[in-house]
C-alpha positions in Angstrom: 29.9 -28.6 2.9 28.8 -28.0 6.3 30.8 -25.7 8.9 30.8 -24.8 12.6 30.4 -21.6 13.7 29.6 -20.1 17.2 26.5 -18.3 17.9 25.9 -15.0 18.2 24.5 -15.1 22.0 27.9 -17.2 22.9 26.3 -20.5 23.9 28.3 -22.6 21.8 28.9 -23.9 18.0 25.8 -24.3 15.3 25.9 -26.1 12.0 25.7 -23.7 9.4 24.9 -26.0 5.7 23.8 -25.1 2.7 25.0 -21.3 3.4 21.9 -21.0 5.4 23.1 -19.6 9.1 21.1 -20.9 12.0 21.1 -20.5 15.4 21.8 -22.8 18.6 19.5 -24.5 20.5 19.9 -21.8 23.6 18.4 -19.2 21.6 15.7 -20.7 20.2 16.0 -18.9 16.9 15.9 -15.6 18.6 19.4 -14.4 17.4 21.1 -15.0 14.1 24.7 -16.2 13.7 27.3 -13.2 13.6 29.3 -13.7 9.9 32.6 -12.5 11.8 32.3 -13.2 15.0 35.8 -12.3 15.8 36.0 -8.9 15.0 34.5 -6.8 17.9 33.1 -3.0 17.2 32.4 -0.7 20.6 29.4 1.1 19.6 28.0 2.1 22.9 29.7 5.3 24.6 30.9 6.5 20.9 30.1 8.2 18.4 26.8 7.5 16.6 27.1 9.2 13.4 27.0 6.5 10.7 30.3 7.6 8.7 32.1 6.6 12.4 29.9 3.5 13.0 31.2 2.6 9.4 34.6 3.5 9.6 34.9 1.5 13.1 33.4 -1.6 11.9 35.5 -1.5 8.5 38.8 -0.7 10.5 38.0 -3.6 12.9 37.3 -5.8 10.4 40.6 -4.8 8.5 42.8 -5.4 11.7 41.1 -9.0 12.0 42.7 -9.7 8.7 39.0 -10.0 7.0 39.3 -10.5 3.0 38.7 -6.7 1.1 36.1 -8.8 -1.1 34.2 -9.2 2.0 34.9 -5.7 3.5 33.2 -4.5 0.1 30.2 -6.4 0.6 30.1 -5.3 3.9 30.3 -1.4 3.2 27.8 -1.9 0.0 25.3 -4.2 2.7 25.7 -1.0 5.3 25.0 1.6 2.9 21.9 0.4 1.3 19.9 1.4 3.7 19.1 4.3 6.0 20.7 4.3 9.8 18.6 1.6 11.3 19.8 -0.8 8.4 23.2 0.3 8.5 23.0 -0.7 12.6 21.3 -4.0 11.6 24.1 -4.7 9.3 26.8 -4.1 11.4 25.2 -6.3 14.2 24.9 -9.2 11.8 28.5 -8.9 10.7 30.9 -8.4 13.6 30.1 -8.5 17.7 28.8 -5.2 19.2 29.8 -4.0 22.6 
């Protein structure tokens, strides 16, 4: 089954089928889809240690009412990694301001 999202630049709503994200015509492939694009975490002008970048994006993600199951996924996806993954991760999964 196919669903709308909106794209991660903002231009408008993609088709997302066959749990393949895509991206709108305005960005020409150039950014991915965010998976929650709802929940907003402020990264610039705080603290950059990755327990904080962690524990923002979880608590953001908890106040938008996001299911624990994906929460989980989220913190394994984050800490798989080393710091630039963990960034990567949090910038496909919520907004970042």
């Amino acid at each position: 089954m196919d669903t709308v999202q909106v794209c991660a630049c903002g231009h408008g709503p993609v088709l997302q089928g066959n749990g393949t994200p895509d991206t709108c015509v305005a960005c020409d492939g150039e950014r991915p889809l965010v998976k929650f694009p709802f929940v907003t975490v402020q990264l610039v002008g705080e603290d950059g240690n990755a327990f904080a970048i962690l524990a923002r994006a979880q608590r953001a993600m908890r106040e938008a009412r996001v299911d624990r199951a994906d929460i989980d996924a989220f913190i394994k996806e984050a800490t798989s990694g080393n710091y630039d993954h963990l960034l990567q991760t949090v910038m496909r999964w919520v907004e970042v301001s």
